[in-house]
N, C-alpha and C positions, 0 to 999 in steps of 0.2 A: 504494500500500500504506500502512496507517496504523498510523501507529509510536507508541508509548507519549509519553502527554502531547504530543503534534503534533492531536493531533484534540480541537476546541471540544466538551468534554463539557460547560460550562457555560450557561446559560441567557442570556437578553438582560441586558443592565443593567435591572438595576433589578426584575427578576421572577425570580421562584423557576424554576419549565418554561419560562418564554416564552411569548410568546404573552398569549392573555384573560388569563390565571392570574395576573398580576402582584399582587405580595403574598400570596395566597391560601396560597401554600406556607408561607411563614414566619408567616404567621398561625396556620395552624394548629398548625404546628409547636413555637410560642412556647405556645400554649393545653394542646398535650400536654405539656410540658414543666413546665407550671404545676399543671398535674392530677396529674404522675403520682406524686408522694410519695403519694399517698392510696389509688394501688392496688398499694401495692408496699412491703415491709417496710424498716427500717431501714438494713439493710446492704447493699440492693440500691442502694438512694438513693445513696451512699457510691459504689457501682462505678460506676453508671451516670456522677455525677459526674467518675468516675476515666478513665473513658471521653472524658468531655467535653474531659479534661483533655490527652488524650494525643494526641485528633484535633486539637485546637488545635495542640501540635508540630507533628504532620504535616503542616497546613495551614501552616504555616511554611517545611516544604522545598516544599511545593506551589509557593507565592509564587517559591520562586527556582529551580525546575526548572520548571512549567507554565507560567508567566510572564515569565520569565527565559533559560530554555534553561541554566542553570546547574546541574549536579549537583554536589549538596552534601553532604559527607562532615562538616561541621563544624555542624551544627545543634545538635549534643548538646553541645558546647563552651558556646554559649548558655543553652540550657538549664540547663545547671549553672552559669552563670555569673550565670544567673536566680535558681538556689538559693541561691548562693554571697552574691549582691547582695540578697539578703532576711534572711539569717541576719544580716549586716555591720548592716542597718537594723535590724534588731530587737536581737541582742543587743549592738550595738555603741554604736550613735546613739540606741537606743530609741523608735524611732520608732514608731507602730501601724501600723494593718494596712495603712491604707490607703499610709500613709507607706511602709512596705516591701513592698509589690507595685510601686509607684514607684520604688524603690529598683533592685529588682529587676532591672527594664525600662531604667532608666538603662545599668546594669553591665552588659546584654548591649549595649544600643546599643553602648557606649565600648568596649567590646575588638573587637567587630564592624566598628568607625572602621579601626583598622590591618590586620587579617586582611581584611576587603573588600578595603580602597585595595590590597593583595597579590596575593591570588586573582584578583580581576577584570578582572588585567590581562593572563592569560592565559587560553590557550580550551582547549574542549572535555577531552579525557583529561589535559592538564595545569591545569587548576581543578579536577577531580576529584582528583590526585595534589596538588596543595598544601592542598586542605582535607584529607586524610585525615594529612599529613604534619603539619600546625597541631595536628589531636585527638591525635595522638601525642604533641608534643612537650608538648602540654598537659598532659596524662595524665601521662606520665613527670615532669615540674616539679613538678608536684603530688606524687605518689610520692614521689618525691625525698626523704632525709630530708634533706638536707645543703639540699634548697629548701622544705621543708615551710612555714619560718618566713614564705613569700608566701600560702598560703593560712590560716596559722594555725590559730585551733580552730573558724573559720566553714566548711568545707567537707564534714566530716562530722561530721553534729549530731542529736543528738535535741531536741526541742524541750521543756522540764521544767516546760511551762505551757501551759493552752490557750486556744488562740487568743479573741479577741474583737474583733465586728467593729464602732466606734464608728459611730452614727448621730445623730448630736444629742446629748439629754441621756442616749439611750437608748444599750445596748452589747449588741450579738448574742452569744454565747457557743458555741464550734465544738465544743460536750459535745454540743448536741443535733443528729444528722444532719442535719435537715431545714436548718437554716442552715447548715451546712458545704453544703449540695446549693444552695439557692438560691444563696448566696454564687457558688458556683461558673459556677452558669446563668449567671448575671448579670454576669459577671467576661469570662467566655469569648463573651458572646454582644455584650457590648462590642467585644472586640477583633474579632470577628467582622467587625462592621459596621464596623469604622476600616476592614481590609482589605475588604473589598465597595468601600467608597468606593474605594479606592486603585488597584484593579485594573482598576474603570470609569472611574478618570479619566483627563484626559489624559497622566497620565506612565503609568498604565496598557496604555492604548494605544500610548502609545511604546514600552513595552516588548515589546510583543508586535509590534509593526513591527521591532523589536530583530533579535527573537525568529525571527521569520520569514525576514529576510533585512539581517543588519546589515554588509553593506556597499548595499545602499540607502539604509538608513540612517541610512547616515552622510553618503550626498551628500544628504539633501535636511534637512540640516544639524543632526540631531543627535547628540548628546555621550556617545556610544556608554559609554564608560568610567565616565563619570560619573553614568549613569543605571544600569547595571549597581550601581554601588557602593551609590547611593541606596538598589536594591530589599534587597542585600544587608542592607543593616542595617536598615533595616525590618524582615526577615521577624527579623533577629535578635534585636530587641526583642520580638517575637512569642514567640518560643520562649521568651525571658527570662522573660517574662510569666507562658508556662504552667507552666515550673519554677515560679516564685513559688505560685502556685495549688496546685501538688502539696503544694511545700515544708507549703503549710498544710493541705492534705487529709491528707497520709501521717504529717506533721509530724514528718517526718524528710527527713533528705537524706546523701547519699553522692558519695565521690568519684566512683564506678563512672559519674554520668551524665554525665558527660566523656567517657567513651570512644566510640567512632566505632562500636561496634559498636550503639547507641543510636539514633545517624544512621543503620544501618541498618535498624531497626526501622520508624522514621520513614518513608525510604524505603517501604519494602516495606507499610503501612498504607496509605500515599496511592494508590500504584502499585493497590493492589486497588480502592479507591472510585475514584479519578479523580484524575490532576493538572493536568487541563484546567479544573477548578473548585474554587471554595473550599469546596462543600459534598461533596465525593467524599471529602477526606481522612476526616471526621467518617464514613460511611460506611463506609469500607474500617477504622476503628480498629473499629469497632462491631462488625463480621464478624470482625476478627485476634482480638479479646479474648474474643468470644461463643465463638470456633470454638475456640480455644485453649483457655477454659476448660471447654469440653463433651469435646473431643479428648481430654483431661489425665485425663478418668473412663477410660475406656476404651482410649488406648496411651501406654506408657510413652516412648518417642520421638517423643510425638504431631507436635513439629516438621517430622521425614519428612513425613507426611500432609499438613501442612498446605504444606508447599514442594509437594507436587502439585498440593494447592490454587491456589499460585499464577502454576506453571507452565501451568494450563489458564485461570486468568483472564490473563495474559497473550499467551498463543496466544488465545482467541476470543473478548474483549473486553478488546482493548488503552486501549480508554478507559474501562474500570473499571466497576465494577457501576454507580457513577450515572451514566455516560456512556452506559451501556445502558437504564437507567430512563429517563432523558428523552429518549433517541431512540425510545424504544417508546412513548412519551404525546404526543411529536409527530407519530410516525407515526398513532397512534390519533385524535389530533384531525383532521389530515388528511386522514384516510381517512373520520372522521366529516363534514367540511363536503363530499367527493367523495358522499358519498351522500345531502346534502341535496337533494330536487329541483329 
């Protein structure tokens, strides 16, 4: 029977489907992506982006739940701590842009360092129970007026300038969509590719021998703990990332994206595209945001509706819409070389 993120909804290394196709998907995909400000107005550009933005999170729990075997309630901890690490660059150090999406990704790495070395060292519904207990006490700290003075006035911020993104002697300016949207591609489709490498390589693979069966393991000799912690903050620099990217999309930030109820958002995006791949979460955000805001015309609880939604993509494609796209293009190629003569 095949249980949610247990089944390889992800393609070979190195190719989009598998198979001939190799590059052919992300080429194309990279060229639609390049085109599409031109057939699509301004504030579409903007979600689409916002879109881009939030499959990037989700591909972040993908990393430590499809890859990992770790269910993570703390992603949204990152994430804001992504926010939090770009506001501190910018209005603090004064950094630009580039300087505070770095910044960003540092400040999720570094709280990511103690909450891993914690969570990772124990399994299954107690990982689950210490990341959701982390968001809590996080959230609550924050709250906190008597602890306010640790997150200051970088936590929930408007931003009273906009953005600009230096290139040389030239400087991009985030007044006109189209550079907010390229910025964005461009940002997300970076980290994209560090994680592609990551997952194909060999500490990739060890993860998912992890994953599989981590008491084998560990007899044929490796560092169960220590490789578990590694993927941990990695994906949490990921998330850090894609907060930074909001931070300058929405160009606001709030305490709210600290709360675990975010991580489950997160969650529940991947679970629908795929967390047997890095390109499922991007998928399943595309369907939660599309569906949600078409849903939202028509019922007022559209939430209801959409939890059906995802009670039937998890009853009859436990490996998510892309996990079902590339097993129907593999079976079609298959079925196409059986009927060459």
């Amino acid at each position: 029977m095949t249980a949610i993120g247990v089944a390889p909804a992800g393609p070979a290394p190195g190719s989009f489907f598998g198979g001939g196709a190799t590059g052919w998907g992300f080429g194309g995909l990279a060229i639609a992506l390049v085109l599409l400000p031109l057939a699509i107005p301004d504030y579409q550009q903007v979600f689409v982006a916002e879109i881009l933005v939030w499959g990037l999170f989700a591909m972040s729990f993908a990393m430590v739940f499809g890859f990992g075997g770790m269910l993570s309630f703390s992603q949204a901890v990152f994430f804001g701590m992504g926010c939090y690490g770009f506001n501190l660059g910018t209005l603090f150090f004064g950094f630009n842009t580039w300087g505070a999406v770095a910044s960003a990704v540092v400040a999720a790495a570094l709280f990511a360092v103690p909450v891993g070395y914690i969570a990772t060292r124990v399994r299954h519904h107690h990982f689950l129970i210490v990341t959701v207990i982390i968001s809590v006490l996080v959230t609550a700290v924050l709250e906190s007026g008597h602890w306010r003075w640790i997150a200051g006035p970088y936590v929930t911020v408007s931003l009273t300038f906009v953005p600009e993104v230096p290139l040389g002697i030239a400087k991009l300016s985030f007044i006109h969509e189209w550079v907010a949207y390229y910025f964005t591609v461009v940002m997300v489709a970076a980290a994209f590719f560090v994680a592609w490498r990551i997952v194909h390589s060999p500490f990739g693979r060890a993860m998912l021998a992890i994953k599989d069966n981590e008491m084998r393991a560990q007899m044929i000799g490796l560092n169960v703990n220590k490789l578990r912690w590694m993927l941990f903050v990695i994906a949490a620099g990921i998330a850090g990332h894609a907060g930074a990217l909001y931070a300058l999309l929405a160009r606001y930030t709030n305490l709210e994206f600290f709360h675990w109820v975010y991580s489950g958002k997160a969650i529940v995006m991947a679970i629908i595209g795929g967390v047997g791949s890095l390109v499922g979460p991007f998928v399943g955000t595309a369907f939660y945001m599309l569906s949600t805001e078409y849903l939202s015309h028509y019922f007022q609880q559209f939430i209801i509706v959409f939890g059906f939604i995802l009670l039937l993509v998890i009853r009859y494609a436990p490996d998510g819409i892309w996990g079902v796209v590339v097993r129907s293009v593999r079976e079609w190629g298959r079925d196409g070389q059986a009927a060459k003569p």
